[in-house]
N, C-alpha and C positions, 0 to 999 in steps of 0.2 A: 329476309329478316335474319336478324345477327342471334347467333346463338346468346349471347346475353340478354337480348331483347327477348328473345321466346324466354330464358328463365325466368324475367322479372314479369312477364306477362302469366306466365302460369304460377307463378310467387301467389300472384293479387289476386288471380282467381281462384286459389286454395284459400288466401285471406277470407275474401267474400264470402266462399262454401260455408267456410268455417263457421263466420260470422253468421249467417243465414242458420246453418245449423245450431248454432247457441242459441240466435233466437228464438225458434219453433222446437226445438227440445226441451220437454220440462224437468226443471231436476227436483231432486224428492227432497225439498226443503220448503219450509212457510214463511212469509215474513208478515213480522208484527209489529204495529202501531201502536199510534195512540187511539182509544175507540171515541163513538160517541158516548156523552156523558145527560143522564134524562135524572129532571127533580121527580122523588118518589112523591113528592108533596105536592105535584103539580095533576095535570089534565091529558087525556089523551081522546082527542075527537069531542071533546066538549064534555067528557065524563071525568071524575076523578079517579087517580090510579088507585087510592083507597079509597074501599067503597062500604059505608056501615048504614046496615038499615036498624031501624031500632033504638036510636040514637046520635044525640046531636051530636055535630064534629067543631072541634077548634077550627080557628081561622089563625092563618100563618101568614105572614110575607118571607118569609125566609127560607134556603134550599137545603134540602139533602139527598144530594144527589147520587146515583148510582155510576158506578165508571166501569167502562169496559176497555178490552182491548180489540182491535181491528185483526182477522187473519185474512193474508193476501194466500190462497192457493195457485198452483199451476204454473209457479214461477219460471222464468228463462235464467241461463247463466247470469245475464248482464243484469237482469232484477233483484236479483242475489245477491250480487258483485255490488250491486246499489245499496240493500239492504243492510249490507255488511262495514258499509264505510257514514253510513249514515245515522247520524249518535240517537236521533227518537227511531230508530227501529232495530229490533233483532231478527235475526237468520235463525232458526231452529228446523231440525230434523222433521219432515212432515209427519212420522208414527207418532209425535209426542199428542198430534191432535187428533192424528185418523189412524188409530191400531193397527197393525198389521192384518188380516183377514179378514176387519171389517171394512165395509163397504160408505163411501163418504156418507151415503142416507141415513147408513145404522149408526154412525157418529155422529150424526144430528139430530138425531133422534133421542140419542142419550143424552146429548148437551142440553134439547130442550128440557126431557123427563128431569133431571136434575135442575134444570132450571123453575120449574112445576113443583119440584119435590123444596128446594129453597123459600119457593112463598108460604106455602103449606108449614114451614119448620117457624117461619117469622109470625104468621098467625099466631101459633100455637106459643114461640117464646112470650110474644109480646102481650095476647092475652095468662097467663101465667105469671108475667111479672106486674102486671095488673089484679092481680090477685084470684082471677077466677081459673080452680083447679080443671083438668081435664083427666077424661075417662078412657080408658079403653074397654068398649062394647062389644062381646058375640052379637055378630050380625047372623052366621049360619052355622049347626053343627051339622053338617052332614050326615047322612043314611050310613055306617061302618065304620067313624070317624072313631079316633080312641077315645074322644071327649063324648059320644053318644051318649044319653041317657046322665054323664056329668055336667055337664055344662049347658045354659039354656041361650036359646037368642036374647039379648037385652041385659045379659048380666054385666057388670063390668069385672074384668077382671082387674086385681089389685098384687097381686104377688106371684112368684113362681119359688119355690123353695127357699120362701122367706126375704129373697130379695125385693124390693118395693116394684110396681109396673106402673109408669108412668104416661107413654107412648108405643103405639106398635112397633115399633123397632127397638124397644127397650125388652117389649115381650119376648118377641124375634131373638134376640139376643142370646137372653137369659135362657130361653130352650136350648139351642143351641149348643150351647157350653156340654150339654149332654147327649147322650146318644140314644139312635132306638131300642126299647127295649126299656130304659130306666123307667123307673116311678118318681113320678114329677107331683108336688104339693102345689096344688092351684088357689090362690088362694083369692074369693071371689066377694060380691056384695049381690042380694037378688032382690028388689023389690024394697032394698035399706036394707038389709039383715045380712049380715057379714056370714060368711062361711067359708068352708076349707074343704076340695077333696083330692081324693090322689086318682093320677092319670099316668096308663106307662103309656110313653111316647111312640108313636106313629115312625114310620120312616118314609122320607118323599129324598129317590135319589143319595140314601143313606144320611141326610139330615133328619135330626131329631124334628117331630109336627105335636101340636097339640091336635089339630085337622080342623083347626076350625077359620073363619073369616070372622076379622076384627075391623075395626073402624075408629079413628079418634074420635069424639065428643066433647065437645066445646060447652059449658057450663055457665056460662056469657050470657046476658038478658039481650044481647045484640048480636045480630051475623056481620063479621068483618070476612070481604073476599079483595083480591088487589088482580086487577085489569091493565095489565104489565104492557111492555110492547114486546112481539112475539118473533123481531127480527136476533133477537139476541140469545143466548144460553148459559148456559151453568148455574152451578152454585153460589156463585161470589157476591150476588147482592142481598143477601139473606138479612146481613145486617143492617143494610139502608134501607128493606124494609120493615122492618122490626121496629126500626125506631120511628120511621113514616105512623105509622100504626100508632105509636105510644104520643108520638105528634099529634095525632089527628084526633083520640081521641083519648089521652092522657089528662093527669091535674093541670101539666105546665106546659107553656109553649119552649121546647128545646133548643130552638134555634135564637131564637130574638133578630131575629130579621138579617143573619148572616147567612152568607152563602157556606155551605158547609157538603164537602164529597165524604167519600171513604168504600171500601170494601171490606167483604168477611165473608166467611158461611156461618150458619145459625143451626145450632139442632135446639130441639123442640124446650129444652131447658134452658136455653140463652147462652152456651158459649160459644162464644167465636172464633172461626176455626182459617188455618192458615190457607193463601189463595196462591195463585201465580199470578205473572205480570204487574208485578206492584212497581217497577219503574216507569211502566208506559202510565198504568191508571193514575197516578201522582201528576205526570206531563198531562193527561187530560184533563185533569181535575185542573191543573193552572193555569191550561187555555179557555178553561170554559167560566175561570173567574171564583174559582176556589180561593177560600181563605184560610179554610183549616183542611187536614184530611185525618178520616181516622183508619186508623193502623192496627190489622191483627198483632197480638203480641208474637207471635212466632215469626211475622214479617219485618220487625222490626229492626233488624241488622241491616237487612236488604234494602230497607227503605232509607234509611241513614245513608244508606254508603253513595245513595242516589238523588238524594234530597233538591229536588228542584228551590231556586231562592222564592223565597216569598212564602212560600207554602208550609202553614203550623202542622207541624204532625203530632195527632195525639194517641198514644199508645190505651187499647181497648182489645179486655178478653172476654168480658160477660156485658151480654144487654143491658146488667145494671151498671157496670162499670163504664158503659162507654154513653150510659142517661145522664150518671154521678160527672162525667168527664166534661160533656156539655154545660152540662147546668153549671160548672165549675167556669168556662169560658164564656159563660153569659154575665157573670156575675165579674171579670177581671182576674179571679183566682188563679194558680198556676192550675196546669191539668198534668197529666201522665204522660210523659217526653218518651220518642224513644231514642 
């Protein structure tokens, strides 16, 4: 065998190595799609994903659908190489979705819990912009607790140093701002009778604590719960269920029988908060037959810049503004461009 022939023979079996090696080594990169896209106003195993007992529900023929985005883990070079030349998908650093020291479970974990914590936030906006207020209840004061002997189970609380309490993370919060040791004015309702006392705050890991365990309370002559599908996570459909909710069982039907997607997150007050992957979820929303999408305001640059044809984008920052926005498109009206 010719000395050139052995080079180009051992050339192609480095090729191959190589090859072989790119594809059985994963590199620390995700790629990202278009996800599947589900109507929140629809069925899941014969049950509806809103669920109200106590109360009859609208009937709808029209979608508002939730969109997600698809992650590919464990990618090869050449999957990579694919993702990166491929215009519906992006290449992102794998930390952006699995932190560094935590472990894939404990990031799915958390995707779900906030995916949990989002329907919970849609309840709560959605019966609020329906008009029925919501409480937050001492469920336990604890034996040592610094609320001991002030604060009873079943009170609601309503204030913390004059600032209004709304939701438990509003409570949360509002402590927060101060340290252990201060004197905090709680300001409470017990049995209807409004009152006021002062608590110095607890320390749990050098955060400020009242020490007690709260709960929202729903003020609603109906329980509204939503029976999601449980392959997905995050925050980001908060707002498509929020508005499912005011669909289902609202004065108006919101859609008028259009297909209609969008994303958001929702805190318990109704605004709507900025997401990622608003390229891919717009490419979902128009394979799956979208005619409108609505658009966090803060996403709205980004969704421009990427604006699939066909697909109305309508700019939405609060629960009301993106009910006002619909009813605006049901009716022919211009709505809120971004």
């Amino acid at each position: 065998m010719s000395r050139r022939t052995v080079t180009l023979v051992l050339g192609l079996v480095l090729v191959i190595a190589g090859a072989a090696i790119g594809a059985l080594m994963p590199v620390q990169y995700v790629s990202l799609g278009p996800g599947p896209t589900f109507n929140t106003l629809g069925r899941i195993k014969g049950r509806p994903i809103i669920q109200v007992a106590g109360r009859a529900t609208n009937h709808t023929t029209g979608n508002l659908n939730l969109t997600t985005v698809s992650v590919l883990d464990q990618l090869d070079i050449f999957s990579a190489l694919r993702g990166w030349v491929e215009a519906d998908h992006q290449v992102v650093p794998r930390e952006v979705f699995f932190p560094p020291g935590q472990t894939t479970t404990q990031a799915n974990r958390q995707q779900h819990n906030e995916y949990v914590s989002s329907q919970n936030s849609a309840v709560a906006a959605a019966l609020r912009q329906l008009g029925y207020p919501l409480k937050v209840v001492v469920t336990s004061v604890p034996k040592g607790s610094p609320s001991m002997k002030k604060l009873r189970v079943d009170d609601v609380v309503s204030s913390v140093d004059g600032t209004a309490v709304t939701a438990p993370d509003g409570l949360q919060k509002a402590v927060r701002t101060h340290h252990p040791g201060d004197v905090l004015t709680v300001g409470y309702s017990r049995l209807g009778k409004p009152g006021s006392v002062r608590v110095v705050a607890g320390s749990n890991k050098g955060t400020a604590v009242l020490g007690i365990t709260i709960a929202l309370q729903r003020a609603a002559p109906f329980d509204v719960s939503i029976q999601a599908p449980t392959d997905i996570g995050g925050p980001s459909g908060g707002l498509m269920f929020a508005l499912a909710i005011m669909d289902s069982v609202g004065p108006t039907d919101l859609t008028g029988g259009r297909f209609i997607a969008g994303t958001g997150t929702i805190d318990n007050n109704g605004k709507v908060g900025e997401i990622g992957g608003i390229p891919l979820k717009m490419l979902a929303a128009r394979g799956a037959g979208a005619v409108a999408f609505l658009v966090p305001a803060a996403n709205c640059s980004e969704a421009q810049s990427h604006h699939p044809a066909g697909l109305r984008l309508i700019r939405v920052g609060t629960l009301a503004g993106a009910i006002s926005a619909l009813r605006e498109l049901r009716s022919g009206s211009a709505t809120p461009s971004c």
